[in-house]
KEMARLO-792698 format. One line per field, with one value per atom (N, C-alpha, C): x, y negated, z; chain; atom name; residue number from 1; residue in three letters. Coordinates in steps of 0.1 Angstrom, whole numbers. Last residue first. Layout:
<recs>
px X ...
py Y ...
pz Z ...
mol A ...
atom CA ...
seq NUM ...
type ALA ...
</recs>
This chain:
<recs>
px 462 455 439 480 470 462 502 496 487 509 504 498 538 525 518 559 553 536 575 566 559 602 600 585 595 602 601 572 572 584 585 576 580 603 605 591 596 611 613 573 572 589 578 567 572 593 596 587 574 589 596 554 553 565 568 565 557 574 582 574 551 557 569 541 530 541 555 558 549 553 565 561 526 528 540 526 522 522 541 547 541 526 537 542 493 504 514 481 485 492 470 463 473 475 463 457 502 494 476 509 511 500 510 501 499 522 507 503 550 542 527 547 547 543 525 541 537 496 511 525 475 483 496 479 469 479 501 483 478 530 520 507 543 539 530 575 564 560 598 591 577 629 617 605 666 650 638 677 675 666 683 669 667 684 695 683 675 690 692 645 658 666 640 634 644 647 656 655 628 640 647 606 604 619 606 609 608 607 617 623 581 588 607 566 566 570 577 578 579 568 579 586 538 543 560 534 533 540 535 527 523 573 560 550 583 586 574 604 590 590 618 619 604 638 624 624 660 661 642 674 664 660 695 694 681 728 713 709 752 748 734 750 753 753 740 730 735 760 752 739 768 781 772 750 752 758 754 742 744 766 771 763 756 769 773 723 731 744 703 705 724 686 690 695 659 670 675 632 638 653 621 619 627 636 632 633
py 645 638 638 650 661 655 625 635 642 588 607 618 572 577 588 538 552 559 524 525 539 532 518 515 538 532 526 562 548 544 593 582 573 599 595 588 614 608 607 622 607 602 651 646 629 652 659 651 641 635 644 662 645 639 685 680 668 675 679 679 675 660 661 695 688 672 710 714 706 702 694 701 709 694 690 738 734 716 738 744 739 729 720 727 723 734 729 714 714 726 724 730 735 708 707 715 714 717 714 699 712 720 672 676 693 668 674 676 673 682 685 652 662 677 627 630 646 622 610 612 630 633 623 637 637 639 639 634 633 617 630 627 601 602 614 592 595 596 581 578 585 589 587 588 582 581 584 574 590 592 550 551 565 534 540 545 516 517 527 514 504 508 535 538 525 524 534 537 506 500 511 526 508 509 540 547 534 523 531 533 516 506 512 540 535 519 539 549 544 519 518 529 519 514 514 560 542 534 580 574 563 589 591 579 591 589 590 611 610 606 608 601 600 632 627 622 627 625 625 643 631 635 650 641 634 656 657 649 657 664 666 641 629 640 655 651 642 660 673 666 638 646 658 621 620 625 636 641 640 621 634 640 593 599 611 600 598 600 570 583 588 546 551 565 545 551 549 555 539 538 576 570 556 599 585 580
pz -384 -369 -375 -400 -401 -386 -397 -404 -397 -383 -384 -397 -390 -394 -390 -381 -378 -388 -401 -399 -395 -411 -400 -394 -446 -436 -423 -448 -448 -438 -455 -453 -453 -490 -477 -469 -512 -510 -494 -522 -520 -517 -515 -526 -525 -495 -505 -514 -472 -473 -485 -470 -478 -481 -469 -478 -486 -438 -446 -464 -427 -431 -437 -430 -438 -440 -414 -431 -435 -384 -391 -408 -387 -385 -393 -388 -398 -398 -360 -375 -386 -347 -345 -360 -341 -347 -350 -304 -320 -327 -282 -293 -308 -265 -270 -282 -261 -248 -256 -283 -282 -277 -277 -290 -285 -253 -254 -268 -269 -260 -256 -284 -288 -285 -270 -270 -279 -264 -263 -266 -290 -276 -275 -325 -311 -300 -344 -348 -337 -332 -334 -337 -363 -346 -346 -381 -375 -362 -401 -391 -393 -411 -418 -405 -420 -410 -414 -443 -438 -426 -442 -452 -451 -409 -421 -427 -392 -394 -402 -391 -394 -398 -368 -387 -398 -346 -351 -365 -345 -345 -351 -344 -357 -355 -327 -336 -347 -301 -307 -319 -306 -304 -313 -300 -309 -317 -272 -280 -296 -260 -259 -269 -263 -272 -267 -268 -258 -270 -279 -287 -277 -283 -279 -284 -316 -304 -292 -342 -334 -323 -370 -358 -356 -392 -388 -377 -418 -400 -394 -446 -439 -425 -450 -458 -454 -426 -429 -436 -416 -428 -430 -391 -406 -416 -371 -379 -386 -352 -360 -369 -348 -357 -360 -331 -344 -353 -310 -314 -330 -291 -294 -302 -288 -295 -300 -288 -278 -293 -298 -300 -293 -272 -289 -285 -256 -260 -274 -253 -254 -253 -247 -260 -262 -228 -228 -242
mol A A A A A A A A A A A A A A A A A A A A A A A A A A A A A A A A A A A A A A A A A A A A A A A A A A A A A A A A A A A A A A A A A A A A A A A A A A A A A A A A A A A A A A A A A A A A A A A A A A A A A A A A A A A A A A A A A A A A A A A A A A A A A A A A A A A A A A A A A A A A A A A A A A A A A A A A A A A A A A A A A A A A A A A A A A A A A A A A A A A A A A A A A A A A A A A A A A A A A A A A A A A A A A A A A A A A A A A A A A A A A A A A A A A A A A A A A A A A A A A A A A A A A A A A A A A A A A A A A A A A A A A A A A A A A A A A A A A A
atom N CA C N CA C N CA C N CA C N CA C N CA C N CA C N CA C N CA C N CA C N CA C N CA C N CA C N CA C N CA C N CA C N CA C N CA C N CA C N CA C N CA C N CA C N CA C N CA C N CA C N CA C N CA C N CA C N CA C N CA C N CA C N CA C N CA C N CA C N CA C N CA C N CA C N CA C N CA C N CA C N CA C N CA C N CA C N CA C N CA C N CA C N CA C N CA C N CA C N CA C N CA C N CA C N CA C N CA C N CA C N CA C N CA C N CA C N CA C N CA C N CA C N CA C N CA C N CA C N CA C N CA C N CA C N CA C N CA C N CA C N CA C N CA C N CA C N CA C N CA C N CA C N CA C N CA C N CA C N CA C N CA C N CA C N CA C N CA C N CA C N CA C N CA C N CA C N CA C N CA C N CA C N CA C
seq 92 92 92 91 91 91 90 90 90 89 89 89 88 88 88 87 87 87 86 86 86 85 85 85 84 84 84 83 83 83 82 82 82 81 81 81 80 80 80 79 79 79 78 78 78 77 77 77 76 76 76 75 75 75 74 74 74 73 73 73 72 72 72 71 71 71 70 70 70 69 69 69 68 68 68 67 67 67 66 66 66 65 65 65 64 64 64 63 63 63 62 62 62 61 61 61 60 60 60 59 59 59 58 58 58 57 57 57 56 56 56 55 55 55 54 54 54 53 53 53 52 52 52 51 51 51 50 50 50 49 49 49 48 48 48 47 47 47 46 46 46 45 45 45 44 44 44 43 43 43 42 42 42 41 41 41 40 40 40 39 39 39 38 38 38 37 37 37 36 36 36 35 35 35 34 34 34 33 33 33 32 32 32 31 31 31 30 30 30 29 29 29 28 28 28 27 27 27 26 26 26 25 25 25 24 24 24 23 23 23 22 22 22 21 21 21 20 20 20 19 19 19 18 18 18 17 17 17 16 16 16 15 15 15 14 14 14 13 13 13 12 12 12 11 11 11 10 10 10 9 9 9 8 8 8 7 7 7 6 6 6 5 5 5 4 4 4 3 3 3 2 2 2 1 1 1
type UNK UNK UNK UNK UNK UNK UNK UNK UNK UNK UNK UNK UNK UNK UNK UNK UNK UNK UNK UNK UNK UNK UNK UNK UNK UNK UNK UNK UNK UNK UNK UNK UNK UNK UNK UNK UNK UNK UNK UNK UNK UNK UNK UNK UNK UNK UNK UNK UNK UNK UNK UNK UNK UNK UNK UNK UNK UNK UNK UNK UNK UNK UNK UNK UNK UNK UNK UNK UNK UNK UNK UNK UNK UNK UNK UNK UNK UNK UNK UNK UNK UNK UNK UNK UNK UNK UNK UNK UNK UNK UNK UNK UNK UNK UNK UNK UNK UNK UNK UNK UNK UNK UNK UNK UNK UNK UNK UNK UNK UNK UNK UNK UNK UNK UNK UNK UNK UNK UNK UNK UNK UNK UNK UNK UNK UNK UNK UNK UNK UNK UNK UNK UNK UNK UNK UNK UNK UNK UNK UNK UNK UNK UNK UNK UNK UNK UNK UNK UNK UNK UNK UNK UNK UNK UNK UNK UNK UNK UNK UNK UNK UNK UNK UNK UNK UNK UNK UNK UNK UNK UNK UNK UNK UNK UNK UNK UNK UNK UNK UNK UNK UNK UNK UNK UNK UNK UNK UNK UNK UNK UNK UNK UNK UNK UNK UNK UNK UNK UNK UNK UNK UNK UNK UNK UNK UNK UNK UNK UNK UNK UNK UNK UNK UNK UNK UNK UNK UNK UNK UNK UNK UNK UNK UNK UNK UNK UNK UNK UNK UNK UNK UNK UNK UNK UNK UNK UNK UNK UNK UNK UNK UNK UNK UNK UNK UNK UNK UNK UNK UNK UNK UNK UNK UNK UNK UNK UNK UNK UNK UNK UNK UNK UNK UNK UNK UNK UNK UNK UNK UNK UNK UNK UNK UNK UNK UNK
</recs>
């Protein structure tokens, strides 16, 4: 459920990380999510899948999840960080 924050147990394997990718589905409760969550700390970096409601059907359609997450991996290298707070797609 995109409308969640992040469970307690989660956050002890992800405060050694230097940037967080936040993908939520592509309703607006989803993309509601990922504005509030992209808020709270500048290690967020927001995204959405290029096609399909959720990551799964990106999948179920085809997508290439490998070459998705290394295109936003090196935007988030080249630029620092996407846009704060602002969901984006790549390769859509």
């Amino acid at each position: 459920a995109s409308s969640r924050a992040v469970d307690g147990r989660w956050l002890s394997y992800l405060m050694h990380c230097h940037k967080i990718i936040l993908v939520g589905d592509g309703d607006a409760a989803g993309l509601n999510w990922v504005r509030s969550m992209g808020g709270i700390s500048r290690r967020f970096c927001c995204a959405s899948v290029p096609a399909g409601k959720d990551i799964t059907e990106f999948w179920l359609k085809g997508g290439d999840l490998r070459q998705w997450v290394q295109a936003l991996l090196e935007q988030i290298q080249e630029i620092g960080a996407l846009v704060p707070g602002e969901p984006q797609a790549l390769l859509g």
